[in-house]
Every structure is written in structure tokens, then in C-alpha cells.
VOKOL-30972 format. One record per residue (C-alpha): x, y, z. Coordinates in nm, 4 decimals. Layout:
! residues N
X, Y, Z .
...
! end
This chain:
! residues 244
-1.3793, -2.7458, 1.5177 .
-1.4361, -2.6789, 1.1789 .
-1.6565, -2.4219, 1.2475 .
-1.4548, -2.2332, 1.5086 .
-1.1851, -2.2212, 1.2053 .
-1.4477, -2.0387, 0.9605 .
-1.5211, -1.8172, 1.1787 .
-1.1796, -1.6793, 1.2926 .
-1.1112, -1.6323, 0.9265 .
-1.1253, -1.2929, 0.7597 .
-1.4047, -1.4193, 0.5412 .
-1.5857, -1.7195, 0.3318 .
-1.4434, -1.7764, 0.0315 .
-1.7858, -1.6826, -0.1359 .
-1.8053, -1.3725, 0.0157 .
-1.4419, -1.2850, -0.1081 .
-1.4724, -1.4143, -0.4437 .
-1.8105, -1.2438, -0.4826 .
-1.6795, -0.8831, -0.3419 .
-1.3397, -0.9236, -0.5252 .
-1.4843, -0.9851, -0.8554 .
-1.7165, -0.6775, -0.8184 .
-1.3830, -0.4873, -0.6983 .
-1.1906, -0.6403, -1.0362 .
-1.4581, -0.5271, -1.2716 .
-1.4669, -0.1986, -1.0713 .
-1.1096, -0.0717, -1.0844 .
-1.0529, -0.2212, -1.3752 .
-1.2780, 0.0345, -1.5497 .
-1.1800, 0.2838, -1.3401 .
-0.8023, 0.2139, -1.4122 .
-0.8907, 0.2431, -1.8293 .
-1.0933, 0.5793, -1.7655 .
-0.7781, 0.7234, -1.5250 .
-0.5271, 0.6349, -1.7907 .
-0.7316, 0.8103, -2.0281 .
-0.7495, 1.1180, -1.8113 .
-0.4500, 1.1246, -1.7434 .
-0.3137, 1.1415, -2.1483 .
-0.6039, 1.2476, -2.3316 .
-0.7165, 1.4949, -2.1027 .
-0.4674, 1.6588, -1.8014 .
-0.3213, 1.9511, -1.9663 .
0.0874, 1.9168, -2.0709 .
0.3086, 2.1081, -1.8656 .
0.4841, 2.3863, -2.0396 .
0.8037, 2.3148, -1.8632 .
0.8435, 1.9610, -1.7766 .
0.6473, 1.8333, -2.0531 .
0.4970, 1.4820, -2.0580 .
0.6644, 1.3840, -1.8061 .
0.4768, 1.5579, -1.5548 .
0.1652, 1.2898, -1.6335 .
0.3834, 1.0830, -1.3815 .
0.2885, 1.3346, -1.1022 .
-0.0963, 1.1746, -1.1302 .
0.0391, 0.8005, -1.1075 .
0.3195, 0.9053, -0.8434 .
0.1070, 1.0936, -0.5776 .
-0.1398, 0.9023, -0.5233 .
0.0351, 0.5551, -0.5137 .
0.2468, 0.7550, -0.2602 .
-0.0377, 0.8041, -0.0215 .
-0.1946, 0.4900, -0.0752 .
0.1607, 0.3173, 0.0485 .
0.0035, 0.5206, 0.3819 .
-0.3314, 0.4287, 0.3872 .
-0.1714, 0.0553, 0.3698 .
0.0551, 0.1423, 0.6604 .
-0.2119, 0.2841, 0.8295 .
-0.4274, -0.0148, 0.7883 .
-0.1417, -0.2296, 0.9046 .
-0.0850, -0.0008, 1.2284 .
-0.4768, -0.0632, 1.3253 .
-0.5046, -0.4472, 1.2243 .
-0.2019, -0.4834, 1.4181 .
-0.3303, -0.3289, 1.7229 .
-0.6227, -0.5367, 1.6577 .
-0.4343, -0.8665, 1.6537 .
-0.2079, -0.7707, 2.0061 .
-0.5549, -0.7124, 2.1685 .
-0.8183, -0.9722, 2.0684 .
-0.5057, -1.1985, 1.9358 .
-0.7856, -1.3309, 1.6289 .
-0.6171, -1.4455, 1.3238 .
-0.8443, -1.2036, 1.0897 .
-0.6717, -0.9459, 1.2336 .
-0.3527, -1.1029, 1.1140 .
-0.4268, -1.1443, 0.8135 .
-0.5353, -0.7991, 0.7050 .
-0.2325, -0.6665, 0.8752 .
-0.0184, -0.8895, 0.6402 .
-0.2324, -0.8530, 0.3574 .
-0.1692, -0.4475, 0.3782 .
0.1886, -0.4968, 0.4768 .
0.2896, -0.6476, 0.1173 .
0.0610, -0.4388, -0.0645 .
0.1976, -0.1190, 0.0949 .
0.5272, -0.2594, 0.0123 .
0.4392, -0.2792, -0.3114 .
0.3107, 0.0433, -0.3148 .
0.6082, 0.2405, -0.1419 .
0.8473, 0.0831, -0.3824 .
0.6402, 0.1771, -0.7078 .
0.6576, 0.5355, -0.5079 .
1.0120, 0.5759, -0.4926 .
1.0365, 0.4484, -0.8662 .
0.8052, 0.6843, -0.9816 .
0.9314, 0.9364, -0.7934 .
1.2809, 0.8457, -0.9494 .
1.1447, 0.9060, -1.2951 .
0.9837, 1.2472, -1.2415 .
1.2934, 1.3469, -1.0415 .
1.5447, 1.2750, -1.3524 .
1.4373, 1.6055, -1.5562 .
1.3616, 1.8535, -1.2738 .
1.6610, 1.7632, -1.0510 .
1.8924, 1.6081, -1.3482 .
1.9698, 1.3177, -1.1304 .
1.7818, 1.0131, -1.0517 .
1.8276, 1.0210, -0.6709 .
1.9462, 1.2612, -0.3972 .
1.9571, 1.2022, -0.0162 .
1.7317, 1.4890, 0.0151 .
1.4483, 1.4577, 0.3434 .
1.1734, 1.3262, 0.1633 .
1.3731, 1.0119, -0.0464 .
1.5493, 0.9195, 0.2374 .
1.2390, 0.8932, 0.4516 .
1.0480, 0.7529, 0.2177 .
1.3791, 0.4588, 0.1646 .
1.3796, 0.4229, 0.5545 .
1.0085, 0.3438, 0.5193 .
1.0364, 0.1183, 0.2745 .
1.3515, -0.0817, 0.4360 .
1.0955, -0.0518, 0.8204 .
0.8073, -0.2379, 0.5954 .
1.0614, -0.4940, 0.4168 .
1.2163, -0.6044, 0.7399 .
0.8170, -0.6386, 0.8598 .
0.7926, -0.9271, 0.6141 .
1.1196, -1.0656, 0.6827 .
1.0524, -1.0807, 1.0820 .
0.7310, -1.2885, 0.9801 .
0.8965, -1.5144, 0.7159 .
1.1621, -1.5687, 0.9388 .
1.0361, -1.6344, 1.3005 .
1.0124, -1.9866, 1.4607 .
0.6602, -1.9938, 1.4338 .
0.3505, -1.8377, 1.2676 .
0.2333, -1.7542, 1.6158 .
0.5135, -1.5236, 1.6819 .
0.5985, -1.4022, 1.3768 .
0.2489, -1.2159, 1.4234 .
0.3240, -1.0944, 1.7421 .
0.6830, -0.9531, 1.6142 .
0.5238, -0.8377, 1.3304 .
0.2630, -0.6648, 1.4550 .
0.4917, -0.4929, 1.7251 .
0.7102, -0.3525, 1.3983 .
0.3754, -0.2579, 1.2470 .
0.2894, -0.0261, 1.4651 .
0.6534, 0.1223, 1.5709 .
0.7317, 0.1322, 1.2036 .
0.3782, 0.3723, 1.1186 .
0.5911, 0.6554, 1.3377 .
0.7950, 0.6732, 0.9836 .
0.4996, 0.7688, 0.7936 .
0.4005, 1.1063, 0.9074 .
0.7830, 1.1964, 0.9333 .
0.7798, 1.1256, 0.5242 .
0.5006, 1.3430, 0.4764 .
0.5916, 1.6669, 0.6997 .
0.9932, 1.6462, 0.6024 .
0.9354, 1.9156, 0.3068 .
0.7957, 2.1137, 0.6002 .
1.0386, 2.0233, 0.8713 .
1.3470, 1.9971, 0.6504 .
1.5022, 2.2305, 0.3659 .
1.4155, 2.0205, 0.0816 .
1.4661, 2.0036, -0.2844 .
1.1157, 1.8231, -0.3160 .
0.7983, 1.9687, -0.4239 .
0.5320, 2.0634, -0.1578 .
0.2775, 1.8899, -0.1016 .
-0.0364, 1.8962, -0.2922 .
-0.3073, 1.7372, -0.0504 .
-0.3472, 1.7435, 0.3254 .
-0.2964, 2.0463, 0.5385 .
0.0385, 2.2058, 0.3780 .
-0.0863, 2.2009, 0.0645 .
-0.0953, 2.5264, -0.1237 .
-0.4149, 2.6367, -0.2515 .
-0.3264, 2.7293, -0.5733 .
-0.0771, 2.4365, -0.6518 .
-0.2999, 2.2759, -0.9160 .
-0.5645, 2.3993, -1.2070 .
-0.8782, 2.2883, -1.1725 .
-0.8733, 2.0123, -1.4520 .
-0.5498, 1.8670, -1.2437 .
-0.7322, 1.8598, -0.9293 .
-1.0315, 1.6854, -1.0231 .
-0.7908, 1.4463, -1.2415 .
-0.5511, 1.3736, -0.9497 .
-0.8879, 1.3177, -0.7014 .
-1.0221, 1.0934, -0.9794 .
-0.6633, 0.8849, -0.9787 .
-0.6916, 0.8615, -0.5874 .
-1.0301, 0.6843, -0.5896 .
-0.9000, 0.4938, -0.8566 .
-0.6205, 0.3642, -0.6404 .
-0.7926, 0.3156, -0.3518 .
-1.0629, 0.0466, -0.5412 .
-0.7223, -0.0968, -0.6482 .
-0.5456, -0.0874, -0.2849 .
-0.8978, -0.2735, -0.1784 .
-0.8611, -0.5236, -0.4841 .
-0.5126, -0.6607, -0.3563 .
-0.5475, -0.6832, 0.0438 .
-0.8272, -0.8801, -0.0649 .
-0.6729, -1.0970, -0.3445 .
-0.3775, -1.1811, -0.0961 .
-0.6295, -1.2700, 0.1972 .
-0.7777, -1.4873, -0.0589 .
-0.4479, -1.6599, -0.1598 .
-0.3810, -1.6942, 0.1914 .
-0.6466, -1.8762, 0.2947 .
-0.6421, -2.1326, 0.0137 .
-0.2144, -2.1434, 0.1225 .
-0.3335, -2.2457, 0.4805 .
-0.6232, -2.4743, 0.3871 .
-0.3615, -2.6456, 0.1363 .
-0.1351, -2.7023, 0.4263 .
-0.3795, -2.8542, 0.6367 .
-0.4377, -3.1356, 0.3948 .
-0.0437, -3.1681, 0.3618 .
-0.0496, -3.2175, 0.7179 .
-0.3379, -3.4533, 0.7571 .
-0.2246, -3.6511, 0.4533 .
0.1257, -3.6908, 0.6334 .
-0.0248, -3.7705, 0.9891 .
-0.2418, -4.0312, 0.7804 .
0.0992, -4.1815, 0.5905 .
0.0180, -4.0772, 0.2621 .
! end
């Protein structure tokens, strides 16, 4: 029985502390160098000024809110076929960091968007997808906290998983699809080719990877803290059956 349980989980704890602590050391460095990059080295914007260094925290914390989404959409499809808990837990995992993620987004975003539009938020296409996707991802976790069982909060979650992914691609083609007051985008395939120097390019891909070690870091650090929730439960439960 025991061993049935280690294997449906998303990973021995010595193979997650091990990786995780590698990923730690990892982004932390990376982090330092990117911060360095980003105000020693990225060029200051004649117009905007300073603040325009948010554009290389903004953007890519912006996508990675996808990738998490993304990851959620596939993990939950995962769990609704093979119905294995490691699935589960990865969706979840991504879930709150993307959550995280989309929220530090549209505060960001709300702090570059002060001097350019001299306002801190307008209902313009991109915000308001962007809130929608944040409010789709919110209610994700509240379905799970709040259904009768842990068994069917993964089913309902994972069915709002994967309807609530439809939002993402809508947030990134509304500056195409929509008069908007936001800036085009600078990566994927609407991006202009001349919207950044080199020395902002090469910052801003640096400041993805960056993010992405980090995005790894935290599904991992919450599958992690998951597992040790659930094995602490067991022993609740087995000290209770036992009277204790």
C-alpha cells in the first residue's frame, strides 16, 4: 500500500529537494544578474524614463502567467484521462503560481500604465482580459477549496482548467483584434521587428529564462509543501482512528 502511494506521487521527496535546491541556487543567481541588467545595463528611455525598466519585469511575468495556464490546461487533461493524482498536483501547483503570476502582471502593468496613459487603469481590451483571466484562475482555486471532497474538487477543477485556458490567447491577440490603447506586442507572431534595440532584446530574452527557472522553482516548492500537507494529514488521521 505504501508503495502504490509513492508511486502515484509527483515525486520522492529526495528527488524534489535535490532538483529544487539546484533550481534555488540557479535562479537565484540568475535573478541577481537580471536585476543588474536590467539597471546597470538596459539603456533609459528618453521619454518614459526609468520607468520603462518595468517593461523587462512586466512582460515576461505576463507570459509566464501563460506558460502556467498552459501547464494547468495539459496536467488537467492529464488528470480527466489517466485520473493519477501527479497529474493533480502539477495542475494545482501551476494554478496558484500562475495566479500569482497574472496578478503581479496586472500590477506591473498598473505601474508602467500610470505615466504613459496618466491613469492607473482603463477598461481597455487587454486589462480587462487579462482581469477576466485572473478572476477564471481565482475561482479555479476556490472550486477546489470549496468542493465536498478532494476527489471532485479535481475533477471540477480540472474541467475549469481547461475551459478557462480559452481566455489566454484572447488576452494576447486583443491589441490585434480590438482598438486598443496598449502597446503591441513584443514577442510571438505580431510582434514588430523593430520594436526593441538590440541590447533590449537580448536583456528582455535574458529576463524570460530567468523567469522561467523561477516559474520551475515554485510549481515545485508547492508540490513539495503539498506532499508533506497530505503526509501530515495521514498521521492526523491514523492518530485519531488510533484515539490519540
Amino acid at each position: 500500500m505504501a508503495n502504490t502511494q509513492s508511486m502515484e506521487r509527483p515525486g520522492s521527496l529526495g528527488e524534489i529537494l535535490g532538483l529544487k535546491t539546484v533550481l534555488a541556487v540557479t535562479t537565484g543567481v540568475m535573478m541577481l544578474i537580471d536585476i543588474w541588467l536590467i539597471f546597470m545595463v538596459a539603456p533609459t528611455d528618453s521619454v518614459l524614463g526609468h520607468v520603462q525598466r518595468v517593461f523587462y519585469f512586466h512582460v515576461p511575468i505576463a507570459i509566464m502567467s501563460f506558460l502556467a495556464f498552459f501547464v494547468v490546461f495539459i496536467a488537467s487533461l492529464g488528470y480527466l484521462i489517466k485520473r493519477t493524482p501527479k497529474w493533480d498536483a502539477i495542475a494545482h501547483a501551476s494554478a496558484e503560481v500562475g495566479v500569482v503570476f497574472v496578478t503581479l502582471a496586472l500590477l506591473t502593468g498598473i505601474i508602467w500604465a500610470r505615466p504613459i496613459w496618466n491613469t492607473w487603469w482603463t477598461w481597455e481590451p487587454r486589462l480587462t482580459t487579462t482581469m477576466i483571466l485572473w478572476l477564471i484562475y481565482v475561482a479555479y482555486l476556490m472550486v477546489r477549496s470549496y468542493a465536498p471532497s478532494q476527489s471532485k474538487g479535481a475533477i471540477y477543477g480540472a474541467v475549469v482548467g481547461i475551459l478557462g485556458f480559452v481566455d489566454v490567447p484572447i488576452v494576447y491577440y486583443s491589441v490585434v483584434w480590438w482598438r486598443s490603447v496598449h502597446p503591441s506586442p513584443v514577442v510571438g507572431p505580431f510582434a514588430q521587428a523593430d520594436a526593441l534595440d538590440s541590447t533590449m532584446a537580448w536583456i528582455l530574452l535574458y529576463s524570460f529564462i530567468t523567469f522561467v527557472f523561477f516559474f520551475a522553482y515554485m510549481v515545485m516548492e508547492r508540490i513539495e509543501l503539498r506532499n508533506t500537507e497530505e503526509a501530515l494529514g495521514r498521521i492526523r488521521f491514523t492518530l485519531r482512528r488510533r484515539g490519540r
